[in-house]
C-alpha positions in Angstrom: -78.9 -43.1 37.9 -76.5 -40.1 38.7 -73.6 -39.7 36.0 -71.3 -38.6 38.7 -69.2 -36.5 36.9 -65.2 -36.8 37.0 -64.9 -32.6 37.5 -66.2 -29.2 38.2 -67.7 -27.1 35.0 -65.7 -24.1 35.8 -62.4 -24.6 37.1 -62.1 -28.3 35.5 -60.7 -29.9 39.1 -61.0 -33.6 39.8 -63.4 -35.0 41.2 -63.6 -38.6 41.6 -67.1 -40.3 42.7 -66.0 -40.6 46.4 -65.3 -36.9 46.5 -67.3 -34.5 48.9 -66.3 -31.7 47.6 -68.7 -31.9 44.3 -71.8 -30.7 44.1 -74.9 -30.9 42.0 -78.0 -29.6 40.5 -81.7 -31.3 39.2 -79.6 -31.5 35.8 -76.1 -32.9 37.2 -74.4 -29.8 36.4 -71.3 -30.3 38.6 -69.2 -28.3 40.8 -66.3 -28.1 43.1 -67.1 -27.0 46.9 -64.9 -23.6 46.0 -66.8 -22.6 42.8 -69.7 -23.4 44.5 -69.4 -21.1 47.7 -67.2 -18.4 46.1 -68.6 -17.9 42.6 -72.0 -19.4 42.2 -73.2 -18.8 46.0 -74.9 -22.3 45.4 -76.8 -21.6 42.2 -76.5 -23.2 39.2 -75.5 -21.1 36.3 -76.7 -23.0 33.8 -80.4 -23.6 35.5 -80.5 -21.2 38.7 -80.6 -24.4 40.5 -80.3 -25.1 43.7 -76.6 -26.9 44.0 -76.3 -29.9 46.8 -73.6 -32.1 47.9 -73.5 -35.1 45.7 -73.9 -38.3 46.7 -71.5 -40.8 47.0 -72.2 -44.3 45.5 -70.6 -47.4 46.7 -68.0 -49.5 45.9 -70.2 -52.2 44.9 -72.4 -49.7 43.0 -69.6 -47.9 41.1 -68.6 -51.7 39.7 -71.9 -52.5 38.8 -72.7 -48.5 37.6 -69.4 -46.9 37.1 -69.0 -43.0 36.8 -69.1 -40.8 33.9 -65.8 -40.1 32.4 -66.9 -37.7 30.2 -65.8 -33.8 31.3 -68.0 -31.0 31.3 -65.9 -27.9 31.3 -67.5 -24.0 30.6 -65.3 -21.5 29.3 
C-alpha cells in the first residue's frame, strides 16, 4: 500500500492524496510536478529512480487506508 505522502521532499509544498501534481519513485520518495521537471529532470535523488505520477486512491480507499501525514522534507 502507497503511503501517499502529504508533500514534496525539496520544496515542502502540499500535496494532498488527490493531487496530480506529486510524483513518485520504487521507494515513495515524493515530489511536486515543478521539482520534478525543473530540478530532478525525473530522477530521484535519493535512488536515481525513475519518478512517475502518483496515483490517486479513492475516496472509499483513503477512509479505509488513509494517507501518510508524516513529512519528508531534504534540506
Amino acid at each position: 500500500m502507497l503511503e501517499l505522502r502529504p508533500n514534496c521532499e525539496l520544496c515542502d509544498k502540499d500535496l494532498p492524496p488527490e493531487s496530480k501534481e506529486a510524483f513518485i519513485c520504487t521507494f515513495e520518495c515524493t515530489f511536486c510536478i515543478h521539482c520534478t521537471n525543473t530540478k530532478l529532470e525525473g530522477i530521484c535523488p535519493n535512488c536515481s529512480g525513475e519518478l512517475v505520477r502518483r496515483p490517486i486512491r479513492t475516496v472509499a480507499s483513503l477512509k479505509k487506508f488513509p494517507a501518510s501525514l508524516h513529512r519528508v522534507h531534504s534540506k
